[in-house]
MARDREN-87497 format. One record per atom (N, C-alpha, C): x, y, z. Coordinates in steps of 0.05 Angstrom, whole numbers, padded with zeros to 5 digits, always signed. Each point is the difference from the previous one (the first is absolute). Layout:
BEGIN
XYZ
...
***
This chain:
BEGIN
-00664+00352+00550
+00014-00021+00013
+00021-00012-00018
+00022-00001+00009
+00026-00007-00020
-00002-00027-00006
+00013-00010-00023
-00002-00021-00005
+00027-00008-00014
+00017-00016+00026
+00028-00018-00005
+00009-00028-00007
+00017-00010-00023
+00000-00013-00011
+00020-00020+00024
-00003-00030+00005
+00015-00008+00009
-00001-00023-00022
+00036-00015+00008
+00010-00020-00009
+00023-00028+00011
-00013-00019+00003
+00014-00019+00018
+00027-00023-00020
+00013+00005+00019
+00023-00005-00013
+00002-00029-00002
-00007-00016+00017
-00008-00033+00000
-00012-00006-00017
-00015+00010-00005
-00026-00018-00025
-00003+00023-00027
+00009+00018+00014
-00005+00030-00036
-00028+00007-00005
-00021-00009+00021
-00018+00013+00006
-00007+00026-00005
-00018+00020-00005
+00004+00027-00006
-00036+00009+00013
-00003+00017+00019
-00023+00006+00013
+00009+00029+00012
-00029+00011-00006
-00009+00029+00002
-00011+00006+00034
+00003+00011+00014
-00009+00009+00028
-00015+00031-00002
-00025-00001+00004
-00009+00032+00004
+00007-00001+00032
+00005+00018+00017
+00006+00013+00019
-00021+00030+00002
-00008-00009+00028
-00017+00032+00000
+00015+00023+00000
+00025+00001+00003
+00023+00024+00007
+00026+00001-00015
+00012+00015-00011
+00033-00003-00002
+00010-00014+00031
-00001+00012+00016
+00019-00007+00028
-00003-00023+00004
-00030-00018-00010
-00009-00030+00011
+00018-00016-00017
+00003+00006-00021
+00015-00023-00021
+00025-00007+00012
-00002-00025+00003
+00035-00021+00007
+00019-00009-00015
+00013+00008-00003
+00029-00013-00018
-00004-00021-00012
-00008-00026+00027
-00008-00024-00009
-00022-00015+00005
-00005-00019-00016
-00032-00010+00012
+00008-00025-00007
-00021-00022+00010
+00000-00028+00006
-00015-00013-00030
+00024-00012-00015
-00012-00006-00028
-00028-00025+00004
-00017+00001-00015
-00027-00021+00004
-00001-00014-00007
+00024-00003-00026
+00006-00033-00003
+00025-00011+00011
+00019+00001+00001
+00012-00009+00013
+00015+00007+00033
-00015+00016+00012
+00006+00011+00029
+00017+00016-00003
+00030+00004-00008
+00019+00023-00007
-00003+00019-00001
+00021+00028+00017
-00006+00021-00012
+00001+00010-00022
-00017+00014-00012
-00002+00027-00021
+00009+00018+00001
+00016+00008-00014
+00015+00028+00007
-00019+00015-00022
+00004+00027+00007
-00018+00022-00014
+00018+00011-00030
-00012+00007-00015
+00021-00003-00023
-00006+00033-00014
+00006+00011-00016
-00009+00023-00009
-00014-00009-00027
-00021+00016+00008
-00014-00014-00034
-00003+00025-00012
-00004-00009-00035
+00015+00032-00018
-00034+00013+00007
+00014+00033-00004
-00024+00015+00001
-00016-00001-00030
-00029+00009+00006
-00025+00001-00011
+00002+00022-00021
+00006+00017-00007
-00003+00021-00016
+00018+00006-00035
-00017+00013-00010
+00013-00002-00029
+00004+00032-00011
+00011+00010-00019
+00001+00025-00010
-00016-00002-00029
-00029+00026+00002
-00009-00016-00025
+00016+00014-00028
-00015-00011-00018
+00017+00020-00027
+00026-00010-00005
+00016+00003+00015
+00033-00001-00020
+00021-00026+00016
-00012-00023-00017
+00030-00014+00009
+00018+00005+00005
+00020-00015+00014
+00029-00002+00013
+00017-00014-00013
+00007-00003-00016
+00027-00017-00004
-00015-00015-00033
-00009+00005-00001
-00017-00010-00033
-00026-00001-00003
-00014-00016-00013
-00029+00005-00006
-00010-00025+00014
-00025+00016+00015
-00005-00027+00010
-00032+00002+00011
-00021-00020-00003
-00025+00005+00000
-00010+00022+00020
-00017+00012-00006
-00016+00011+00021
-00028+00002-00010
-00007+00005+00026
-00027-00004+00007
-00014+00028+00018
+00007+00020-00009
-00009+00031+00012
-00031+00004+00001
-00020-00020-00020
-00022+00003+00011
-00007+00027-00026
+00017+00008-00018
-00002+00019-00019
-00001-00015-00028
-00021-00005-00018
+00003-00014-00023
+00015+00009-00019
+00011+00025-00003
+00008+00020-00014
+00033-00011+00003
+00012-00015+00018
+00023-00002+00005
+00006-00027+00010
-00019-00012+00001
+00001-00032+00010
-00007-00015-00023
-00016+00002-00024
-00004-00010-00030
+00035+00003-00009
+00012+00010-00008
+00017+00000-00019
+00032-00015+00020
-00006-00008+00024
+00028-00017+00016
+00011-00014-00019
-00014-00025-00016
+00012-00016-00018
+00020+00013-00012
-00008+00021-00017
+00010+00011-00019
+00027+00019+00008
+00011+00007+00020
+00010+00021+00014
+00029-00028+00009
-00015-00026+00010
+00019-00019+00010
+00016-00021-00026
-00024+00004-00023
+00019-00011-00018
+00022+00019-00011
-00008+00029+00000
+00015+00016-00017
+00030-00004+00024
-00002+00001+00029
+00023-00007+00013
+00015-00024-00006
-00014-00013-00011
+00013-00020+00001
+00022+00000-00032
-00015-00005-00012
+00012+00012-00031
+00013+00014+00008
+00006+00023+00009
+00021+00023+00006
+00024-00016+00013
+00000-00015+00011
+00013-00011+00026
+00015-00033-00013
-00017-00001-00021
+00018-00018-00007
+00015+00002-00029
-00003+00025-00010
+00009+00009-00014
+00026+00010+00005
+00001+00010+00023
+00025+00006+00017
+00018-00023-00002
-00014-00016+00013
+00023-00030-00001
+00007-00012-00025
-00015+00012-00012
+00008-00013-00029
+00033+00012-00009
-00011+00028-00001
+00020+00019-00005
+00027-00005+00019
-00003+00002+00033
+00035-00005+00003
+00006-00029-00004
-00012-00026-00007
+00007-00024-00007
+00010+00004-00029
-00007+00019-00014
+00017+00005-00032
+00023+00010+00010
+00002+00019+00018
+00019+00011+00014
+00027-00020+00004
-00007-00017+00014
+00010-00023+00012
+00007-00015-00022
-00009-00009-00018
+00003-00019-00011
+00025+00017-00033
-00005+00021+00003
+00020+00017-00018
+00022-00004+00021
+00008+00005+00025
+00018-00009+00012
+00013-00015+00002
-00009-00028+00001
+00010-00028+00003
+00003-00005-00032
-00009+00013-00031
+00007+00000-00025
+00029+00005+00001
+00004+00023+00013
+00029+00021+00003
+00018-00021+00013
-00014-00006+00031
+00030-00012+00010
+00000-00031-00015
-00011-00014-00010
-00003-00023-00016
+00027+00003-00031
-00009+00021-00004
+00018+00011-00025
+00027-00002+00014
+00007+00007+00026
+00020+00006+00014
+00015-00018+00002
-00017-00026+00003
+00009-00035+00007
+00003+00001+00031
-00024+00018+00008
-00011-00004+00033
-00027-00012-00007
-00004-00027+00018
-00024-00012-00002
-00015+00015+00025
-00017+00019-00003
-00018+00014+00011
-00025-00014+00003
-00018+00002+00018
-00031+00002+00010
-00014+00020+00014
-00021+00001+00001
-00017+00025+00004
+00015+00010+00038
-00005-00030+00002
+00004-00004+00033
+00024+00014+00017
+00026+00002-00022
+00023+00017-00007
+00002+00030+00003
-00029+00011-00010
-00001+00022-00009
-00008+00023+00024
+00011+00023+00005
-00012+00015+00020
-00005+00029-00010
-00026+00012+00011
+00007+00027-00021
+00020+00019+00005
+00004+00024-00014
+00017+00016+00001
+00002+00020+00019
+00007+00011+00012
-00005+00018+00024
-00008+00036-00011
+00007+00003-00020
+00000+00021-00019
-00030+00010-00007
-00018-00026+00006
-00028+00010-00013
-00010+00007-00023
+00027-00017-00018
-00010+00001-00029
-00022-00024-00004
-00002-00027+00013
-00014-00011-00009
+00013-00031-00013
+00025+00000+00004
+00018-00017-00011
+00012-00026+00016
+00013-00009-00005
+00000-00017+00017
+00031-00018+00000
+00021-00008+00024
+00024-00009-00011
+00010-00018+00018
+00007-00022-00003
+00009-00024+00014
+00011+00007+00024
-00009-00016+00021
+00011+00003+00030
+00024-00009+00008
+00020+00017+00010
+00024-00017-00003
+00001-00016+00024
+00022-00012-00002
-00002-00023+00025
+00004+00010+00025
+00021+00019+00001
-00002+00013+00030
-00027+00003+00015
-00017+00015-00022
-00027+00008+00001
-00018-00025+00008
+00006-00020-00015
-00010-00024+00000
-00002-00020+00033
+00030-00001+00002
+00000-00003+00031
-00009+00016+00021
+00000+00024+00000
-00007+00014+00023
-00028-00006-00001
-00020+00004-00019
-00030-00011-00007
-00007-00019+00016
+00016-00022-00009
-00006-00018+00016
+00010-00009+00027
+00023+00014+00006
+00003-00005+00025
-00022+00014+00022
-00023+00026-00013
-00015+00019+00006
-00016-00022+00008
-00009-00014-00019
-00029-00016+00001
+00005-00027+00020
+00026-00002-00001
+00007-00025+00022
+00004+00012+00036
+00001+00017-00004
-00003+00017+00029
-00026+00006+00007
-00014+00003-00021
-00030+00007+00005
-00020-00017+00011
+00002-00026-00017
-00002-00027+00008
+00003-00007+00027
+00019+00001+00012
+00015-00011+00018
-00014+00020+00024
-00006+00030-00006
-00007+00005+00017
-00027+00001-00003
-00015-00014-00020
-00032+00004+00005
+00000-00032+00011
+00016-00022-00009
-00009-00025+00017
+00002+00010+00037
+00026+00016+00007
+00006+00000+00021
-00017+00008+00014
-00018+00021-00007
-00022+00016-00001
-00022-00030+00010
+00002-00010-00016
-00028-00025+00002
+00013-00026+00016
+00019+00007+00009
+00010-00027+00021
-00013+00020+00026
+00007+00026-00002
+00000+00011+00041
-00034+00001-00005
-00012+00004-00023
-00035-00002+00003
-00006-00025+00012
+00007-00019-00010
-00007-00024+00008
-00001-00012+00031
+00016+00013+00019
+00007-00002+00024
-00022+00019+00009
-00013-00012+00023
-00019+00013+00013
+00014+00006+00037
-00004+00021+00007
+00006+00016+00025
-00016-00026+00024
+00010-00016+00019
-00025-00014+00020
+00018+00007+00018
***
């Protein structure tokens, strides 16, 4: 018997419906605290891959002691690794802003963009670059509020 997550938009309510059928389940249902409909929402699936994280180290619980004892140790070593990284292009960076400083350009990190070359380096954004950036992010804006003005309007 399936089991669908609903959520009411009036009150932010959040309630579960078993249904004897796929075909029986409704879009919407009648919220129980405040009368409003519920719309049905997608709720994330249930399942995990055991053994080998995704994207870094990160606990598991496989039910194998052989591989579930040593997590700590596997998530600090990511971590250390990972911030060792940042260590390294912030020397990067900061040999940069030494250079253009020398130059009698007052530089900041915030200035800095990497190189396209894939050396690893890193060299001040010029202003052209600078404007179009931000004219990028001011369009983006504009269209994610616009985005959340037509949500706001409901169809009656």
């Amino acid at each position: 018997m399936p089991i669908y997550e609903y959520q009411c938009d009036e009150c932010g309510l959040r309630d579960e419906k078993l249904w004897p059928k796929i075909s029986t389940a409704k879009d919407t249902i009648e919220c129980s605290s405040c009368g409003a409909q519920m719309r049905k929402i997608i709720s994330p699936a249930n399942f995990s891959f055991p053994h080998t994280p995704v994207g870094g180290a990160r606990p598991q619980n496989t039910g194998v002691h052989a591989i579930d004892y040593s997590f700590d140790k596997v998530i600090g070593e990511d971590s250390a690794r990972k911030w060792k990284d940042i260590e390294s292009r912030n020397a990067v960076k900061d040999a940069t802003i030494r250079e253009e400083r020398k130059a009698g350009r007052l530089v900041k990190r915030e200035h800095l963009v990497p190189k396209l070359d894939g050396s690893g380096e890193y060299r001040v954004i010029t202003e052209p670059e600078r404007k179009h950036a931000n004219e990028g992010r001011t369009t983006a804006f504009e269209i994610a509020k616009a985005a959340k003005g037509s949500g706001d309007k409901k169809d009656g």
